[in-house]
Structures are given as C-alpha cells and as structure tokens.
N, C-alpha and C positions, 0 to 999 in steps of 0.2 A: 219428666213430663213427656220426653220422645217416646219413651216405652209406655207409659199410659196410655198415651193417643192410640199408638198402635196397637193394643191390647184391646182398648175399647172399638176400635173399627172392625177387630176380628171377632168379638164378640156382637155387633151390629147395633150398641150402641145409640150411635145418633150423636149428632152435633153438641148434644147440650152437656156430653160426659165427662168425668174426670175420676181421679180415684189418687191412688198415695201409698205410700209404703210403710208397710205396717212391720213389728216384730215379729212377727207368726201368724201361723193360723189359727191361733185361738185369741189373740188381738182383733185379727181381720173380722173374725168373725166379730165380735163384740163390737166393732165399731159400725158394721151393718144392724147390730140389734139397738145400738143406743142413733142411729139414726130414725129406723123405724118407728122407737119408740116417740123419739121426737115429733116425727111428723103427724103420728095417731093421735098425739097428746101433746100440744106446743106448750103447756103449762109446767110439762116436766120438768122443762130444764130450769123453773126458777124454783117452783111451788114442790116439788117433789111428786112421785108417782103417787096419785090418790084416790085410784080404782085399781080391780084386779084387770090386768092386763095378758091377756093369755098367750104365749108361745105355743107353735109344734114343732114337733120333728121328728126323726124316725124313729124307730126302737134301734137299729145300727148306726145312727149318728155321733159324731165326736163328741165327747165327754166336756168339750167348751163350753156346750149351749146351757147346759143345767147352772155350768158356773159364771157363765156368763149372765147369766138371768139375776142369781142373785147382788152382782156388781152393777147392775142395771135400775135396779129396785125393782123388778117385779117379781121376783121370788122364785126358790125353785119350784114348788109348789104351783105354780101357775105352768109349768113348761110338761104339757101334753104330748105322751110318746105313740106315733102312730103305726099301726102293722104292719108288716112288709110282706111282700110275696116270698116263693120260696126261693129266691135269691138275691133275698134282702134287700130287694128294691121297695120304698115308700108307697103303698096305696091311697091314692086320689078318692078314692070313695069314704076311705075310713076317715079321712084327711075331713071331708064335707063333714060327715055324722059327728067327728067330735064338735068342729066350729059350730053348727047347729043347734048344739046339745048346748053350749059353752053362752051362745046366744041367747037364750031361752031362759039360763038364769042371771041375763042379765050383765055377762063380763062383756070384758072389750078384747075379740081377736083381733090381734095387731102382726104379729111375723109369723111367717113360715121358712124353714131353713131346709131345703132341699139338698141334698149330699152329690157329689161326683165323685165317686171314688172310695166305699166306705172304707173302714180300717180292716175289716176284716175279711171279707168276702171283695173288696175293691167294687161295688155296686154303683151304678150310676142310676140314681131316680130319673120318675119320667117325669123331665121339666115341665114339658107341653101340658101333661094332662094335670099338673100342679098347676100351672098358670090358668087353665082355664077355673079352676074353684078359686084360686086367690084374686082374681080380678072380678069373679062373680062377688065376690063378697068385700073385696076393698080391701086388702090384706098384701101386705111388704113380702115379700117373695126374693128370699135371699139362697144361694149357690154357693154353698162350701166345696170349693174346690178344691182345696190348700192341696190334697192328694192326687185326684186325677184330673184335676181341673188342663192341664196341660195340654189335654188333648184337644185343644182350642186351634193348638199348632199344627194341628195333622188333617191334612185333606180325607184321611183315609177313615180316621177315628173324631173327627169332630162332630159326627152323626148320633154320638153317645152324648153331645148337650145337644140335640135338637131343641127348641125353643127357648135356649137361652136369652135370645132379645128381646124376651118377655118380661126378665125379671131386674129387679129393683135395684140388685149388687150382687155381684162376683167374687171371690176371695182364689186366690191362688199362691203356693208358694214355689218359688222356681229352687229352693234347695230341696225338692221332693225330687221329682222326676227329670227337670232339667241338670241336678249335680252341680250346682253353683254353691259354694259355702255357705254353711248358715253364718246370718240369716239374710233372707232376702225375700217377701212375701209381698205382696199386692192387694187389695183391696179397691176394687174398679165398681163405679156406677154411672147408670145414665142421666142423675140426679146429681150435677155437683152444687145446685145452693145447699145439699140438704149437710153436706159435708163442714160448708161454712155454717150454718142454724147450728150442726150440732157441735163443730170442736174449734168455732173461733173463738178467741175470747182479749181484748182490747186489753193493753198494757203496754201504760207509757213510755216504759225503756227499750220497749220492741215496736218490732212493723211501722219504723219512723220514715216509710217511704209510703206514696201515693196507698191507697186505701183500699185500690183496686190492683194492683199490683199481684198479680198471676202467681208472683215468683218468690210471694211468701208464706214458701210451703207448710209453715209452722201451725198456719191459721185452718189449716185443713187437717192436720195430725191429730192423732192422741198427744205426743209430747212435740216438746221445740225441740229440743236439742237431738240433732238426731248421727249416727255414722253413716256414711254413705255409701248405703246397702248397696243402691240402684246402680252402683259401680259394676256391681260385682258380673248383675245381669248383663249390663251394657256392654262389658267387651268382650263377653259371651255372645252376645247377640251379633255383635260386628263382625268378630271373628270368623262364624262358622254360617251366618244367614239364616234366614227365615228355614232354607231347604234343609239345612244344616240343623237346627231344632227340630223340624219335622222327621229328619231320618233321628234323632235321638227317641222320640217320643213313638217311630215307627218300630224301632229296632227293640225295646223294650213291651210292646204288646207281642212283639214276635214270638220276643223269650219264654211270653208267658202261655202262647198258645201250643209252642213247640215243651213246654213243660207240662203244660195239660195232656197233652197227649199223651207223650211218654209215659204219665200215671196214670191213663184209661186202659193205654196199652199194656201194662204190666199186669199181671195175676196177682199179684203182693200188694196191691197199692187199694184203695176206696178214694176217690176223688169227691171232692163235697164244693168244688168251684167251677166256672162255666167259663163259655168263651168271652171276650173283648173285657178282660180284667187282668193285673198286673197280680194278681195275688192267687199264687198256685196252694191252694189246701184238700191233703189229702190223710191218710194213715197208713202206714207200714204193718201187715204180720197182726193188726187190731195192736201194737205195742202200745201202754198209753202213751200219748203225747207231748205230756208235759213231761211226764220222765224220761222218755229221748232225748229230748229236747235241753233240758236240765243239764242232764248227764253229761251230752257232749260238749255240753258249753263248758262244765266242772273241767272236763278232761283236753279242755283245747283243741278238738276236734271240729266241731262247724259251731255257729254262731246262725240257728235259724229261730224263730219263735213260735207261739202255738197261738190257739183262739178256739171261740167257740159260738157256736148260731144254731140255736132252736135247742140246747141241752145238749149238741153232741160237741166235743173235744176233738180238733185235728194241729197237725203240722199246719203252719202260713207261711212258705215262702214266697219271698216278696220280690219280683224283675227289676227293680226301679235303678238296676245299674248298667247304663251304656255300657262300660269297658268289656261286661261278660257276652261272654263268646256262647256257642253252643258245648264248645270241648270245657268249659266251666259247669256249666248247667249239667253236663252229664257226668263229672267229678263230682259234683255234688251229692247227684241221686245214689252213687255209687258208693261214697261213702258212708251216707247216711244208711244203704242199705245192707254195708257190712258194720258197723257200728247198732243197727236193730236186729238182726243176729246175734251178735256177741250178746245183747241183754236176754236174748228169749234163752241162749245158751244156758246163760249164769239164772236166767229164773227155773229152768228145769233142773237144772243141778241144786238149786236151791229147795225145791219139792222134794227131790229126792231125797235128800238130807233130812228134812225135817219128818219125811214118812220114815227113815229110820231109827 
C-alpha cells in the first residue's frame, strides 16, 4: 500500500487512487480491461457481455490485449489494431477514424490500451494526444507499462509519459527494468471504487473484519491468496532510494543510447531504432537475423533475440540490465561481430562448393 501511494503521486494520480499487485503484465493489463468493461457496462458483471464492445490498441502492442479480450467476453474479434508511425508509436488520428467508424455501426468503444515501451522497437505512444480522443469520446484509457513504464522514476525520462495523469490505469512490472525477481507487477489507478465494482466479491469465511477495512487487499485482487511480491520491490526501494532507482532506470537508457550510436557509427551495422528506447535493433553484414541469432544461441555464444516492424527482420538488443557496464556492451558487439563473420565465411565457402 506504501508503494502504491507513492507510485500513484508520481504518476499525479489524485487523492482518490489506489491500485494492487498483480502476476504480470498480462494480468495487470486484464484487470484494467475487465474494469473498463465494467464501468462501460455495469450489467456485465452479472448478465454477461451483451453487446459488441470494441477494444484498440496498437498494431506493436503486447500479445495480452487480444487475449485478454477474449477472457473478458468481448472477443478477439472486437479488439481493433491501430497504425503506428515510423517508430512504432500509436497514431491518435487513426485511433479517432476507427472509433467513429466502430460508432456508426453501432458498437460500444470502451478501452484504449496505450503502450510505454513496445516489445520490439521499445516505443512510447503519445499519451497526451490518446487522452485528448479518449475523453472526447468517453473511453477508459489504459498505459501498458509492464516494459517501460519505469521511467515514472527518472526525472530525466519521465517526459516519455507526458500526460499520463490523464489516464484511467497504469500497469508496470518492477522485474523489467527495475531487476527485482519475478514476479512483481503493479497495477495502479485513479479509480480505486472501480477495483472494488470489479474484483470484490463477499464470502463468509473471509473479510470477517469491518467492511471497509483498507487492508483487505484480497477484495481489490484477481485472487485471495496471494505471495508477497510487494516484498521483493520494498526493500529494493528502501535500500537504494527513489535517487537510487532513478540512476538504475538513467543508466539503462544510457546503454541504450551509447549502443545506438556505436551501430550508426559502424559501416557494418543498419540501425532500424531511435533515441530514448532500451531496445537497440539493428543488422550485421545484411546477415539474416534470425540465423545469427539462432546460431549463437545453438553454440553458447550470446543469448540476444531478433523482431521484426513493417516486414523487415533485425537483431533486438535489449539494455534493461543495470549491472552492464559499457566494457559489456562493447563485448558484445564484438562478438557478435566476429561470430557474423564466421557465417558469411562458411556461406561463401558454402557457394563455392555447390558452384563446383
């Protein structure tokens, strides 16, 4: 509840907030969509969902939302994917045109799920210009953070949620960027009745103290029983301080922007990622990606991943580890860039062979 409060002041919240900790962030997220839903539709929770109820979110948004829809009752089929610019940021216009279009025949748009951080490009949507169509039209305005949402903590980088004290609920998981074991995730809003509407539920063997009782956090959960995640964050938090998480969360965009470079600066390298993101993707030599990548992981070499945005295939390395230094980060590139060698090596020798 200490880290709630404080999560929600830095997010500007308001007096009236609260929030709770969730499994992950594909929990966190579902329990902003089955609020939403609820408050669109307070019939739901008894009668069942009995309209088409429409979802957005981005074309680069987490893979929770589609499934979370159908856990929700309103199907995947209801959850409308919206364009992004060319670095995978959500566009607020397209965002209008569909609700409009969605309005006309008649459904009911109820959420919008805006990203901090996507998975692959690390994109941070533009809250602000979300917020201005979602309150135009009456529409729950939820912040998947689970990945970058962190940067709540950084004076330097909390410019990347501007207008987050616009929206509805927040999701963050501190075993992303913070490096606290999983699991440990959050789920914060400036709505806490809607947390009680959507996951209390009366049972006589429980909550046998006063009715109003703050401190039975089971009435605000997805489940009762729960391990005590909020530990893990807690004496993380005490230990090292607010300043102490912000140099974690500074020193990690650092990596990513000292790793950007290094691949603009290289001859060898195509960089296809931009600044204030934790997610360096580029390509080597044009080698494909996923065979790098593959390859060295077969042979114990690096452990990096690949992605892909708009058709094209690259390398995604990912900063989200305080411990790495600079002399890591440049081990890395080093390896990787004699290990994409050796394959162009073994593919021309491979030609050769087969032209003889």
């Amino acid at each position: 509840k200490t880290m709630v409060k404080e999560m929600c002041r830095l997010l500007g919240y308001g007096d009236n907030a609260g929030g709770t900790i969730a499994t992950g962030g594909s929990m966190a997220n579902f329990m902003a969509m089955l609020m939403a839903r609820d408050k669109h539709n307070a019939k739901s929770r008894f009668e069942g969902v009995g309209q088409n109820m429409v979802i957005y979110t981005s074309r680069e948004s987490h893979y929770s939302i589609a499934k979370n829809a159908a856990f929700i009752g309103t199907g995947r089929n209801n959850v409308r994917k919206v364009a992004t610019d060319e670095k995978g940021r959500m566009l607020a216009s397209d965002l209008e045109q569909q609700i409009k279009a969605d309005l006309e025949k008649g459904l009911l748009p109820f959420f919008v799920n805006a990203t901090a951080g996507t998975t692959v490009l690390g994109a941070y949507d533009p809250i602000d210009e979300l917020a201005d169509v979602t309150e135009k039209y009456g529409l729950w305005l939820h912040v998947d953070g689970a990945y970058g949402g962190s940067a709540m903590f950084s004076e330097s980088y909390k410019r990347l949620l501007k207008g987050v004290e616009r929206t509805d609920s927040f999701s963050v998981c501190a075993h992303k960027m913070m490096g606290t074991p999983i699991t440990c995730s959050f789920m914060l809003t400036p709505h806490k009745e809607c947390l009680l509407d959507s996951f209390s539920q009366e049972a006589s063997y429980l909550y046998q103290t006063d009715n109003e009782d703050e401190f039975n956090l089971g009435k605000i959960s997805f489940q009762c029983g729960r391990r005590n995640d909020a530990l893990k964050f807690w004496t993380m938090w005490k230990a090292l301080g607010s300043k102490g998480l912000e140099a974690i969360v500074n020193h990690q965009f650092e990596q990513g922007a000292w790793a950007l470079d290094y691949v603009r600066q290289h001859p060898d390298y195509e960089a296809y990622s931009f600044e204030d993101s934790v997610n360096v993707c580029f390509n080597y030599k044009g080698v494909p990606a996923d065979k790098l990548c593959n390859r060295m992981y077969e042979e114990g070499v690096l452990m990096v991943g690949y992605g892909s945005f708009r058709g094209t295939q690259f390398v995604r390395q990912v900063t989200i580890n305080a411990l790495n230094s600079q002399e890591d980060m440049l081990q890395f590139f080093k390896t990787l860039e004699a290990f994409g060698d050796k394959l162009l090596e073994e593919s021309v020798l491979a030609d050769s062979n087969n032209k003889k």
